[in-house]
N, C-alpha and C positions, 0 to 999 in steps of 0.2 A: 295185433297183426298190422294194423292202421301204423300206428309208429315204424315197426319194423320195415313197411315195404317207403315211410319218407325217408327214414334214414338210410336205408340201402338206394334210394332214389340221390339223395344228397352227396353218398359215397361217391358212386357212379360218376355224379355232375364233378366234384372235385378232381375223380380220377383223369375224366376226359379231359378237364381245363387244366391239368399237371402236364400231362402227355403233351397236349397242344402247346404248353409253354414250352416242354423242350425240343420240341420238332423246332421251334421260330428260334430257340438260340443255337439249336444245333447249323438249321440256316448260317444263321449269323458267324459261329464259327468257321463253317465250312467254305464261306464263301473266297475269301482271301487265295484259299489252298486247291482250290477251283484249276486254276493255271498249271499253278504248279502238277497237278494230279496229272492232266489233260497232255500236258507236253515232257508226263516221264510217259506216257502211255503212246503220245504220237510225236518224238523229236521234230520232224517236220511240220508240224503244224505251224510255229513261228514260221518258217520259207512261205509256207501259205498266205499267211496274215500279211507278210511284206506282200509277197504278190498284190494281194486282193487291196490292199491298201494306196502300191501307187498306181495299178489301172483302173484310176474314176474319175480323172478329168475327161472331158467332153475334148470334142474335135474343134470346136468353134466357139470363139468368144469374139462378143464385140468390145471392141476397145475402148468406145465411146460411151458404154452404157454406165462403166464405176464412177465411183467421184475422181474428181479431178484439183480436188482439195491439196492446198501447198501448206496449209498448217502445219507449226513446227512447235512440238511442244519447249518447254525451255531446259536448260542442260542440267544436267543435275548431276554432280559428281561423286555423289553418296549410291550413285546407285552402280551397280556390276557394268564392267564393258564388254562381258560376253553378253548377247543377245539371250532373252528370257521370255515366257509366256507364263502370265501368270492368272489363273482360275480363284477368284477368290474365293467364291462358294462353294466349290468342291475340292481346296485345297490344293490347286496342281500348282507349280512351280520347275517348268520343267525347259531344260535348254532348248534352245531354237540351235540348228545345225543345216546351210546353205548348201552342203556338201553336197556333189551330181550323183555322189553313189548313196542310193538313199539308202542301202543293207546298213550302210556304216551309220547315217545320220539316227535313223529308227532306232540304235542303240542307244544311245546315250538321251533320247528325250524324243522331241520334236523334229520334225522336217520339213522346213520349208521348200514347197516346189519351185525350180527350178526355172526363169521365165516368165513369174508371174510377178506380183506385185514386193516391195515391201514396204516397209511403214514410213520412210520418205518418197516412196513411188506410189501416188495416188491414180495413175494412167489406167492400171486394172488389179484388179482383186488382191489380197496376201494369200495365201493359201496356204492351211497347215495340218498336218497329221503324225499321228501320235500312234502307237501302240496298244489299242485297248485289253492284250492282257498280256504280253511282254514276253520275255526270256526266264526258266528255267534258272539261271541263274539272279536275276533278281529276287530281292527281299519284299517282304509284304508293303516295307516304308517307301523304298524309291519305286515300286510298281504303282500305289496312292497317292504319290507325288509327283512323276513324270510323265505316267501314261493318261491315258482320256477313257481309261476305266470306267471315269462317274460320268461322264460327258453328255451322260443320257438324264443326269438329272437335272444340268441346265435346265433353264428358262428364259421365257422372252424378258425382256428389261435386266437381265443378267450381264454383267460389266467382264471382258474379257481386257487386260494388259499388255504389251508388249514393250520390254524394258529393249532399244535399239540404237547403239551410240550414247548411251549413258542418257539418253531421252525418254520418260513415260509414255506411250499411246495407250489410249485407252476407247473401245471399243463398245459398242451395246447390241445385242444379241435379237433381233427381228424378226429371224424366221428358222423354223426347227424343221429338219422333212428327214424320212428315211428312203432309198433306193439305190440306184447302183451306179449312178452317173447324177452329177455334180447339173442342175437343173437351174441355178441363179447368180448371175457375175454382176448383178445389180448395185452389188453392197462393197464396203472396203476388205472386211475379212473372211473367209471361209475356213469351218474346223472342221475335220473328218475323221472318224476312226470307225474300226469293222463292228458290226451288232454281234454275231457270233464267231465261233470257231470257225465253222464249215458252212458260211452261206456268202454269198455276193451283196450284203443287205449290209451299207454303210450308215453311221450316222451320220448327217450337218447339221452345222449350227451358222448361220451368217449373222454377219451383223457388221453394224456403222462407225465409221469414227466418228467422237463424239471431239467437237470442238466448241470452243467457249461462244 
């Protein structure tokens, strides 16, 4: 009887730790398809995410508070002459797009706002936003590659890129915060994309240019 009820104990513990393995890959599968599910069930949810994505800049910045750094990294002509952001640790590689109409920019990658800095203008912040789960008709690859999907799994001392005029900038990452308005013009960059579907709860990531 003794044996019977360890081996039915031992049953039991394998059973649980099988189930639980496939709950965590069934996770892991579903996650990609997450989007997609979400936006055959609410077309409009992208319209949202644009929304919710470029009303988070604040009313007031001081101009005097970013660097005012003229550093010019050197030219390098092996690299693209479109503009680029690139995330090394969570694999982003995704265009940068200047365009006033951000519907259009948020398409194809990245959107720099409007007004603000860029990576030869150190007078105030760059500022950039991404899609964090995209369009319906993206694929699992350009959604892991363009969007700021992972953006949440940055980290402080995390190197953020910006390939601008066939020039490298390269960035470091200082301060992480979640909320709904852009709270720091302290730094050279600023990254933003929505936490969820249906909340006003953004992420940022700021951080410095790093010069030799």
């Amino acid at each position: 009887m003794k044996k019977n009820n360890i081996l039915k104990w031992i049953i039991n513990g394998y059973t649980i730790a099988g189930f639980t393995c496939l709950l965590i890959a069934l996770g892991f599968v579903l996650t990609p398809v997450v989007p997609y599910i979400a936006y055959r069930i609410n077309p409009a949810e992208t319209t949202n995410e644009v929304t919710k994505i470029s009303g988070t800049l604040s009313d007031e910045i001081d101009n005097s508070s970013s660097s005012t750094s003229k550093y010019l990294p050197p030219l390098d002509l092996t690299l693209p002459k479109e503009p680029y952001v690139l995330i090394p640790t969570i694999n982003v590689s995704s265009p940068i797009s200047i365009d006033t109409d951000y519907t259009k920019a948020l398409r194809d990658g990245t959107w720099m706002v409007p007004d603000y800095g860029t990576p030869e203008n150190g007078l105030v912040p760059i500022i950039v936003a991404a899609h964090r789960f995209g369009y319906i008709n993206w694929d699992n690859e350009t959604r892991q590659r363009v969007s700021y999907y992972n953006l949440p799994q940055t980290k402080i001392g995390d190197r953020v890129e910006i390939v601008w005029g066939q020039r490298k900038y390269i960035y470091e990452i200082y301060g992480k915060a979640e909320g709904s308005r852009i709270t720091d013009y302290s730094g050279d960059l600023i990254l933003y994309t929505c936490k969820y579907f249906n909340s006003p709860i953004r992420i940022f990531r700021y951080a410095r240019l790093v010069t030799p």
